[in-house]
N, C-alpha and C positions, 0 to 999 in steps of 0.2 A: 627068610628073604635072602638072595645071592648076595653077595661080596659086591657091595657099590660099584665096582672096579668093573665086574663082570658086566652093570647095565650099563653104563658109562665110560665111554673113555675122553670125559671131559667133562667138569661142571655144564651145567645148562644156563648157568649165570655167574658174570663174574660186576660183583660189586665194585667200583673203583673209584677212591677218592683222587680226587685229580689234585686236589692244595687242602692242608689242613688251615689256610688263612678263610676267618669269616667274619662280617659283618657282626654279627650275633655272639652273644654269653649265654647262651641257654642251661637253664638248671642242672638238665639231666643230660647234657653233651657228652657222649664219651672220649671226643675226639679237641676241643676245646685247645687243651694241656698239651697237645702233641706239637711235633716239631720235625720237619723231615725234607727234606733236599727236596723240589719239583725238578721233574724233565723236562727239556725242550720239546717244543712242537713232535722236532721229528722221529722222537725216540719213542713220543705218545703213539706214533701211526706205527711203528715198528711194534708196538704192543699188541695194537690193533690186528695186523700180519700175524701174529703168534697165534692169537684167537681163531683168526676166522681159518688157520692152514688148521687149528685145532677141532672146528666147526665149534665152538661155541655159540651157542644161537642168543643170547641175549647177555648185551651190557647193561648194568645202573649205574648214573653218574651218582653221587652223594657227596660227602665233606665232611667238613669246610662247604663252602658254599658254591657249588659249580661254574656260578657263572661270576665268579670274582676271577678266573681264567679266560683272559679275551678270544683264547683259539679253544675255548667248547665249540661253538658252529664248525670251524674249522675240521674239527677232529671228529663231532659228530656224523659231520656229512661225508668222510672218509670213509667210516665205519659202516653206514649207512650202505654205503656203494659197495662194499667188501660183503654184503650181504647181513649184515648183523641186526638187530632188531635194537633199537638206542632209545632209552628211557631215563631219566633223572625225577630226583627230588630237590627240590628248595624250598627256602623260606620264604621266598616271593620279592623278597625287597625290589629287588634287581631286576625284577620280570615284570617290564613296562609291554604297550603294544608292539613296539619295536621290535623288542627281545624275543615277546610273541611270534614276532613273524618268521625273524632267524631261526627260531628253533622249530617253526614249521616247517622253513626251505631247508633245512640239515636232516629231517628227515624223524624225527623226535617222533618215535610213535606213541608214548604220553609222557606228562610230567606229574611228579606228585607235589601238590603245594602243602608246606607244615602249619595246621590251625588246630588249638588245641582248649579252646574254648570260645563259645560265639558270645562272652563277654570281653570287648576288646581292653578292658584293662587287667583283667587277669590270664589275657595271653599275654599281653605286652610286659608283664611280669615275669610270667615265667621265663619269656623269649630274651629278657635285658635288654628290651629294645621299646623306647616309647615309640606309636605309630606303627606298630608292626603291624598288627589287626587289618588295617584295613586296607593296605599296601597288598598282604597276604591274600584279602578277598577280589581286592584289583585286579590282580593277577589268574585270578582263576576265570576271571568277565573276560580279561583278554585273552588267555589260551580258546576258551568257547569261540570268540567275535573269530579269531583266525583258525579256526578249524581244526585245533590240535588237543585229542581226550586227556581231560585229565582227570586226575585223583584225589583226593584228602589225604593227609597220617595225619591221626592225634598220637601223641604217646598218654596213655592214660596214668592217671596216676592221682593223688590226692586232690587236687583243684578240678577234675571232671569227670571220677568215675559212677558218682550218681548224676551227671547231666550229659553222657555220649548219646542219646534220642536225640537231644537238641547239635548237637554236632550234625547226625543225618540230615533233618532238615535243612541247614544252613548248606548243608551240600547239595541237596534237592534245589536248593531255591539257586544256585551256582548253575546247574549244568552239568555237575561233576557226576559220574556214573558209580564211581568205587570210591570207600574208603576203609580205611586200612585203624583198624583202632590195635596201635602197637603196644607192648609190653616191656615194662622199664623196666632196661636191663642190669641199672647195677655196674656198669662201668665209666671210669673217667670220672666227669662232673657228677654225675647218676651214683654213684659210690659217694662221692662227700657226703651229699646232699639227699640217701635215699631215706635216713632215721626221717624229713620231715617231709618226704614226697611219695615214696612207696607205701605199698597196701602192704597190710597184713596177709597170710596166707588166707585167713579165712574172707576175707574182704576179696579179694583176688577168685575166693569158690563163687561167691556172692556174684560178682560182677560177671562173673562168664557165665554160670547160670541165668543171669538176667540179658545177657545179652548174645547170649544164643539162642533164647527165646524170643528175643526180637528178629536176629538175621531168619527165623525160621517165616516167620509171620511177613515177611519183605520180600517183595516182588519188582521194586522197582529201582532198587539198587546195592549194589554186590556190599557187604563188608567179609570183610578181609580179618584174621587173625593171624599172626604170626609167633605163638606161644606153644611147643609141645606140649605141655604140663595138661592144658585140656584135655587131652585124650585118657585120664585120669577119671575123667567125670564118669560115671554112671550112664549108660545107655549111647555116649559121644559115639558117634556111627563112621564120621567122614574121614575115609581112608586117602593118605597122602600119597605119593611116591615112594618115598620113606619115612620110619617110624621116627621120631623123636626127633631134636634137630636135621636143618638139614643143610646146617653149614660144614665146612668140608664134606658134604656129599653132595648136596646139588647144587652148592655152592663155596664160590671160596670170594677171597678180597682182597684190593692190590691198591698196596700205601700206596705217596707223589713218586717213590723214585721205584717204582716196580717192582716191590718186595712183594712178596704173598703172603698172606694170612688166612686162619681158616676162616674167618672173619670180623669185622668190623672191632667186632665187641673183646676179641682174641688177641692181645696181642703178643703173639708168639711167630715169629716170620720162618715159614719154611721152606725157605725157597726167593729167589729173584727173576722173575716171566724173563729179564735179557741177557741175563749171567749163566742162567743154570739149564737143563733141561728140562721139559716142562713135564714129559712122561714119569722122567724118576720123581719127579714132586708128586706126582698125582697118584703113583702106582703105589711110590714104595716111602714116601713121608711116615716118620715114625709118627708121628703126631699127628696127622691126618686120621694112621690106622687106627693110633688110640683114640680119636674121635667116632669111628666107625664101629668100635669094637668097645663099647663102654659096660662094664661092669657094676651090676647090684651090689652097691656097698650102704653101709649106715643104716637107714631104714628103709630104701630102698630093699636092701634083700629080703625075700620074700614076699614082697608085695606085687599082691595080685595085678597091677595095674601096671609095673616096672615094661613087659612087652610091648603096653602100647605106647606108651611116653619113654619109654629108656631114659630115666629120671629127669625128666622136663629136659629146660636151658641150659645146654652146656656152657653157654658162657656167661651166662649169671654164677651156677655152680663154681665156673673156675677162677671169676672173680673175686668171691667172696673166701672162697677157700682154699684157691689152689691149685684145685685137683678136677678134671673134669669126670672125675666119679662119684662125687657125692653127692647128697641130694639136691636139685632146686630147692634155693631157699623161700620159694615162693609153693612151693606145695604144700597143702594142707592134710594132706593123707595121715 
């Protein structure tokens, strides 16, 4: 496969927290603990300008909670007009009919709402939020009522990885078209707290086996993975863009005050989108390139599977240890 660089000359998505302030204490937050200057309004639209002169075709709003920023519509609908493709996740609190509508008229082409079990007291646990549950499903009645697609995330993890079927449904019975069963990464909150909420590797073989035998058998709504380590599995067919992560390659992600990161889960800033230039971040970031250029080390080397996964999650890997060349701690190989 060509040097990232050579398909691209620019992410195809740039993740953006717009305020690490949230509502919420969620178990596995990686972002929680953080702390970091916000921009005003107009230096957000000047961010926006760097993207679209860069043709970035799509933004994610994320967090901290997006819509604890009273100028999202505001900046949304900028973005929108600059030709960009505008998508966020929340938690839902915040996302009445109202909000629904704003984020219809700014041009929102979907949002993802976070439910992570359709028992409302053991999401309202994870989430440290009582009431969350059914706020979170409120919100998904009102995206549908105003016409705007939206999504599910669970992050899977000990409280639902023998019950993600029942997550589907609850999404079926919503309206929602996709959901996204995410992979707990191990960073932030998710590090304190992964000894009593993460899978084991072999639990982690189990679950994806069991539930790539369901997305096979499902015709009537997308789910989503976002874990290289699969591609480990035995007979895993479905070819990406790129191989193994695909942050700092198809993606990178920008703190409150316009830092870069390869992502979310990475905190390592290489770069600032209004200080710096955006080419030598992208072309010539030494830690981009070590992202792009990872290395069979530990048990990785010589493993047959290292090609298709380039050792799972690089930023579980560089959480737990470091280095993003050691193995996914979540591989069972």
């Amino acid at each position: 496969m060509p040097d990232i660089t050579e398909m691209f000359s620019a992410p195809l998505t740039f993740n953006w927290t717009l305020s690490y302030r949230c509502n919420f204490v969620c178990e596995h937050c990686y972002s929680r603990d953080e702390e970091c200057e916000e921009l005003p309004t107009a230096d957000l639209k000047r961010i926006v300008d760097v993207l679209a002169e860069k043709q970035v075709p799509f933004i994610n709003f994320g967090g901290g909670e997006p819509l604890i920023r009273d100028d999202l519509f505001e900046l949304a609908a900028y973005a929108t007009q600059k030709g960009l493709n505008v998508s966020m996740n929340s938690n839902g609190w915040l996302l009445d009919r109202a909000a629904a509508e704003r984020l219809g008229a700014a041009g929102f082409k979907s949002v993802g709402i976070s439910i992570d079990s359709i028992d409302p007291l053991l999401h309202d646990d994870f989430r440290n939020m009582p009431g969350a549950w059914p706020r979170a499903v409120a919100a998904l009645d009102h995206l549908q009522a105003v016409g705007v697609r939206s999504t599910m995330s669970a992050v899977i993890s000990r409280i639902n990885h023998h019950a993600f079927r029942d997550l589907l449904d609850l999404a079926r019975a919503h309206g929602v078209g996709q959901v996204y069963l995410h992979n707990f990464k191990c960073s932030g909150r998710g590090f304190k707290n992964r000894q009593e909420l993460d899978l084991s590797p072999e639990e982690w073989r189990a679950f994806y086996v069991e539930a790539l035998a369901v997305k096979a058998q499902t015709t009537d709504l997308k789910i989503s993975f976002d874990d290289p380590v699969i591609a480990s599995l035995p007979g895993y067919e479905e070819q990406g863009l790129v191989k193994g992560s695909s942050c700092g390659k198809l993606s990178l992600h920008l703190r409150p005050n316009g830092d870069i990161t390869p992502c979310g889960f990475i905190p390592l800033v290489v770069g600032n989108i209004l200080k710096d230039d955006f080419d030598a971040i992208w072309f010539d970031s030494p830690v981009l390139k070590a992202m792009r250029a990872k290395e069979a080390t530990g048990k990785c080397a010589g493993c047959s599977a290292f090609a298709d996964c380039l050792g799972g999650c690089t930023a579980r890997a560089f959480a737990t240890t470091g280095d993003f060349n050691q193995p996914d701690p979540h591989c069972w190989k």
